[in-house]
N, C-alpha and C positions, 0 to 999 in steps of 0.2 A: 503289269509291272509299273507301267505311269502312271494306273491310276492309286497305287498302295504308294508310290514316291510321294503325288501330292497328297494323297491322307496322312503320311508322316508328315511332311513338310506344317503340313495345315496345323497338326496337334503339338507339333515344337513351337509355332506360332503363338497359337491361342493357350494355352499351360500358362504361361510365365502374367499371362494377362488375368486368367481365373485366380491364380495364386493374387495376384496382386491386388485385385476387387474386393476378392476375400478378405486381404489384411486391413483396406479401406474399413471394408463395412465391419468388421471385427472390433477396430479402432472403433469407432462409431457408436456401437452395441455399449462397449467398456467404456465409453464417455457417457451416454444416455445411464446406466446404471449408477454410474458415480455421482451426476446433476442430481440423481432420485437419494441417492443416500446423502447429501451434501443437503437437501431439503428438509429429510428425518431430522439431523444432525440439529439444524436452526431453528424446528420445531422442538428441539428438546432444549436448545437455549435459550427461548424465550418461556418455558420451565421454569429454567433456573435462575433465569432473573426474576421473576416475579417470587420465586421462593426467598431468593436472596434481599429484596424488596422488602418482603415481609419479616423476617429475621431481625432486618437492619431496626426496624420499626418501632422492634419492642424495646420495655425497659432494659438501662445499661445494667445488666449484671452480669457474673463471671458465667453464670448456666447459658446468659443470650448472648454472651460474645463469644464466648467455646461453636454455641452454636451457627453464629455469624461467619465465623472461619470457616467451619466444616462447610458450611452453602456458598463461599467461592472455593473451599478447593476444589466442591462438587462440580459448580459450574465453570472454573476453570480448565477440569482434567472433558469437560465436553467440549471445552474453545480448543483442546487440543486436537480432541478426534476430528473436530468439523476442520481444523485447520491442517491437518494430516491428509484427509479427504481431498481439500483443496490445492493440496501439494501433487497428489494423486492424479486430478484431475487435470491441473497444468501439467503435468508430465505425459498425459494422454494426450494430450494437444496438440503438446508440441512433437510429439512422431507422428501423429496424424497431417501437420502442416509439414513433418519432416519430408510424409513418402509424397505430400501434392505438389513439394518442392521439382523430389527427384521428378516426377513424371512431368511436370509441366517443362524442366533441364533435358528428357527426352524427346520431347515434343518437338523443344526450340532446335535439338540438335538435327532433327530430321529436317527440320523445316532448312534449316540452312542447307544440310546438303543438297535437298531437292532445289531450291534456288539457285545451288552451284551448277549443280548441273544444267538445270535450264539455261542459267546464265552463257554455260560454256558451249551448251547449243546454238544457241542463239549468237552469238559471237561467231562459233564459226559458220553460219550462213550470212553472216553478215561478212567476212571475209569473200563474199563470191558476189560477182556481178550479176544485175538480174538477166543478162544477156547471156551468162556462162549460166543458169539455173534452167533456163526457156529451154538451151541446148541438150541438156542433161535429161531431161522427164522428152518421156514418146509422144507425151500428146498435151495439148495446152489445156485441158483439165485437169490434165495429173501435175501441170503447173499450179494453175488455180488453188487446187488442193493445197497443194506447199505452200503457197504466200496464205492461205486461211491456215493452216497451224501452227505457224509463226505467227500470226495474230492472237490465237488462241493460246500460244506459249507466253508468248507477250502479255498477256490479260491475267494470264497464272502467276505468272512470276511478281505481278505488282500485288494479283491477291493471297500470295502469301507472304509477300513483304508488311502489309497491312496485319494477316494475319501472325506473324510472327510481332511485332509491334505489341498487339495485344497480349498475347502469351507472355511477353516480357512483364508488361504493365500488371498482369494477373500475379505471374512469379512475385514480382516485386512489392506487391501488395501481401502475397503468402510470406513473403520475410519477412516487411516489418510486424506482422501478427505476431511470429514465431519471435521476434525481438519482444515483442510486446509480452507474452506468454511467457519469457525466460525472464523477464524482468519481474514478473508477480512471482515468478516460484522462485527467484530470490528473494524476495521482500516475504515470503510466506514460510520461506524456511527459518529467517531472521525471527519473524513474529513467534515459531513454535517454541525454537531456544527459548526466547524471552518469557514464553507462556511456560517452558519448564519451569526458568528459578523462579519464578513468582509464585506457582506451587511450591517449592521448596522452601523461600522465605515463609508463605502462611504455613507452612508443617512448624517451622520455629519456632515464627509467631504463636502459638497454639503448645509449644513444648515450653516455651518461656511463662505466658501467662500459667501455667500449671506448677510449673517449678515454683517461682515468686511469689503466687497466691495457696502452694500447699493443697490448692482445692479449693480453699474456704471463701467465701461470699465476701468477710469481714477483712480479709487480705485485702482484698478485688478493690476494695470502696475505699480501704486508707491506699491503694497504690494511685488510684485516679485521683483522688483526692492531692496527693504529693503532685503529680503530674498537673495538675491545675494553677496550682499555688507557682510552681517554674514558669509554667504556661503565663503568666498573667504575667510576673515578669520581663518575661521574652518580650512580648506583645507591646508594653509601656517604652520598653529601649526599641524594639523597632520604629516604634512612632515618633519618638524624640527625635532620633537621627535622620530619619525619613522627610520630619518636619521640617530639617533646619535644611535639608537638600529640596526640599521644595521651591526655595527662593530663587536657586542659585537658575533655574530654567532659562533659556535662552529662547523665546516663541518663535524668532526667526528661524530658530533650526529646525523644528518642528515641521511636520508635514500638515499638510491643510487635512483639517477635520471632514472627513467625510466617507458615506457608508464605500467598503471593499477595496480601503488601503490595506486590511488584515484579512483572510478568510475565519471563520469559524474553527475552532481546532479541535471541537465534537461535536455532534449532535448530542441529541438530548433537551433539558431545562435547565433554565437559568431558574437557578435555585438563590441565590442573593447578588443586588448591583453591587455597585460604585459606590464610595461614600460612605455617610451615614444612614443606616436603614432600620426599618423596626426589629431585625432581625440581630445585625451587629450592634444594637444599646446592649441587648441581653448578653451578647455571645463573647464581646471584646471591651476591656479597662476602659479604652479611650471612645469609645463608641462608631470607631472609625475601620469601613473594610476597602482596603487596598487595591482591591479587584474584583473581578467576578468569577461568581462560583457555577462550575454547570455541572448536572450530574445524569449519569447516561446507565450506565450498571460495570461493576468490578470488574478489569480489565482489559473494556474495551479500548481499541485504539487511540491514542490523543496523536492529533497532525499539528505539524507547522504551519503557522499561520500566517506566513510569508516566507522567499525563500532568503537563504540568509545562511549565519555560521555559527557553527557551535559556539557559543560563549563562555559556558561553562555548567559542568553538572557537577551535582552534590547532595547532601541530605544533611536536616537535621535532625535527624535521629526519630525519635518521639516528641519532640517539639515543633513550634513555629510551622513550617511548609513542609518537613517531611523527606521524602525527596521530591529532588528537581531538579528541570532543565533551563539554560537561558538560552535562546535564541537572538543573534544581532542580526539587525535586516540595513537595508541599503537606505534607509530612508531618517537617520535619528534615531529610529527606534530599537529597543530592546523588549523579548518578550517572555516572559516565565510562567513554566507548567508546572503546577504543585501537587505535594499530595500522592504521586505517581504510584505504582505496587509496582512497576517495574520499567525499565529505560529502554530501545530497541538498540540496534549494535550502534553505536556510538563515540566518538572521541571528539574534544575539545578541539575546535581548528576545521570538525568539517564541514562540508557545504551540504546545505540543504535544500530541497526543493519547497515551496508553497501545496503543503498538501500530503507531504512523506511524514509517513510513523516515526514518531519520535520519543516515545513511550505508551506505558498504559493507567488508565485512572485504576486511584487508587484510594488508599484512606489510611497515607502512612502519616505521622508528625501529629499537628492538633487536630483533629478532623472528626466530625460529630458524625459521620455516613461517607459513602463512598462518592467523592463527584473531583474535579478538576479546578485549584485554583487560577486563574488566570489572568494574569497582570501585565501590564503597557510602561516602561522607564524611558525615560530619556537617556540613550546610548551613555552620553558623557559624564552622566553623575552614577552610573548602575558601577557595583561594586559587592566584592566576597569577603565578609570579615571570616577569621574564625572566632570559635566561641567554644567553650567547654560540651555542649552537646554536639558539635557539627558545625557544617557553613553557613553563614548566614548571607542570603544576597539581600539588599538594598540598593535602593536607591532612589530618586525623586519622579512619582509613578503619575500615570494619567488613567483616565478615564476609558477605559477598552473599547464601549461602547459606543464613543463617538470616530472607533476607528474600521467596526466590523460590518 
């Protein structure tokens, strides 16, 4: 009968522990799976950008820009799966650091009451005199004995004060993971949204170009052509005005020039400087480009390039910048993202961190390929006119480069 009590007792024990390992390694199993198909996922998007690469490439006509769409919605709807995947995967994570929470909160809780009670052992022989203890035991070994297991309680009680210390520092390190981990699968649900209507804008984009050009090639060429002729306009009044805020600079407000007052806000290439360049004689009236262009492939992330406040977003439509964000930072400066296909959740006013998604590149407004314009103002001349196509931001701009 006692020996089937402890075979019960033993299987009420050990049960809830097997269950538990199980769910560990379960978790585990379902994260290693996910890493593998989150690998597939990026091997198929680097696919689609170099298909997308090669699309952009060709000559501009209505057959290669019909087709140009089609190769980001393609590789868009797989930024969705890999980012779906990745939503997937944080969400495995974090019940994985959820259950290493609870057990390591069981751990700490054992640990304490085993320390209580040691404690209140020890406490109460420390209420007795050694003289009342000598009295008590029949023989001065079975003394001896008792002052060495108080030594040995004694020695326990500090090493599990130590080790409850560490359990703690472990816990504590498992939360801010799990903070960490909730913080990406926010920012990766945001990213999906944003990858939805950017899909939905190119389905548009691709319904509009078919309506307005009828099909026809000879549409396609008088509507770019019309879009040019604005364009060159636009371009001529942003310089004038831009020119005359040039002057008004103040250097002492300025921050000292030098490399990572600003981070990088994508990777990728620098596809044209600062200034005038062999590139902007051809591409711009006045020969003059504003910023620098980087270009990475259709929807990837653009970051903040310091951290700072909404300043304002907007778009000019098929003109000038496209859409855009402006960024104010702590230091003079003001920074703008062009061009975007699409913004991440966002409002006017809010703070941003050096480094947080702030839209995605794109190739909306004048834009000959898919890349990121990027421009440096001086906070107190930067300003949003309106204009018959959209917003136009301006203002008295610097040189990026001598800030990244």
């Amino acid at each position: 009968m006692v020996k089937k009590l402890i075979l019960i007792l033993f299987i009420l024990f050990l049960l809830p522990m097997n269950i538990w390992a199980e769910s560990i390694d379960n978790l585990k199993e379902q994260i290693q799976q996910k890493e593998l198909e989150i690998i597939k996922l990026e091997q198929e998007a680097e696919k689609y950008k170099a298909e997308l690469k090669n699309t952009q490439g060709e000559k501009n006509t209505l057959n290669n820009q019909i087709n140009t769409i089609q190769s980001r919605i393609n590789k868009l709807k797989n930024d969705i799966y890999l980012t779906n995947s990745r939503i997937d995967g944080a969400s495995l994570k974090i019940e994985e650091l959820s259950l290493n929470i609870y057990e390591k909160q069981n751990e700490i809780d054992k640990k304490k009451d085993s320390i209580a009670q040691m404690i209140q052992a020890l406490y109460e022989a420390d209420q007795e005199s050694l003289m009342e203890i000598v009295l008590m035991k029949s023989s001065f070994s079975e003394f001896l004995n008792q002052v060495h297991y108080l030594e040995l309680m004694q020695k326990r009680v500090q090493n599990d004060l130590t080790a409850l210390q560490s359990l703690k520092a472990e816990m504590q390190t498992e939360k801010s993971r799990q903070e960490f981990q909730r913080n990406e699968l926010y920012s990766l649900n945001n990213q999906l949204y944003s990858q939805k209507k950017i899909v939905d804008n190119e389905k548009k984009e691709k319904d509009y170009l078919l309506h307005q050009t009828k099909g026809e090639e000879k549409q396609y060429q008088s509507l770019l052509n019309d879009v040019l002729v604005k364009q060159q306009e636009i371009q001529q009044e942003v310089y004038e005005l831009e020119d005359k805020l040039q002057s008004t600079i103040n250097p002492d407000s300025l921050p000292e020039e030098r490399s990572g007052v600003l981070s990088w806000p994508m990777g990728g290439i620098l596809t044209q400087g600062y200034g005038i360049t062999p590139y902007s004689k051809r591409l711009y009236v006045n020969g003059f480009h504003n910023g620098i262009d980087i270009a990475s492939s259709y929807g990837e992330p653009i970051k903040s390039a310091r951290d700072g406040i909404v300043l304002a977003i907007g778009s000019c439509g098929r003109y000038a910048y496209g859409n855009w964000i402006a960024i104010k930072h702590d230091n003079g400066l003001t920074t703008l993202y062009a061009h975007l296909s699409g913004y991440a959740s966002l409002k006017v006013g809010n703070s941003v961190k050096r480094g947080q998604t702030i839209g995605y590149e794109g190739n909306t407004g004048y834009s000959t390929g898919a890349h990121l314009h990027f421009g440096v103002y001086v906070t107190e001349t930067f300003k949003v006119e309106s204009r018959w196509y959209g917003q136009l931001p301006i203002g008295a701009h610097l040189n990026p480069l001598k800030y990244l």
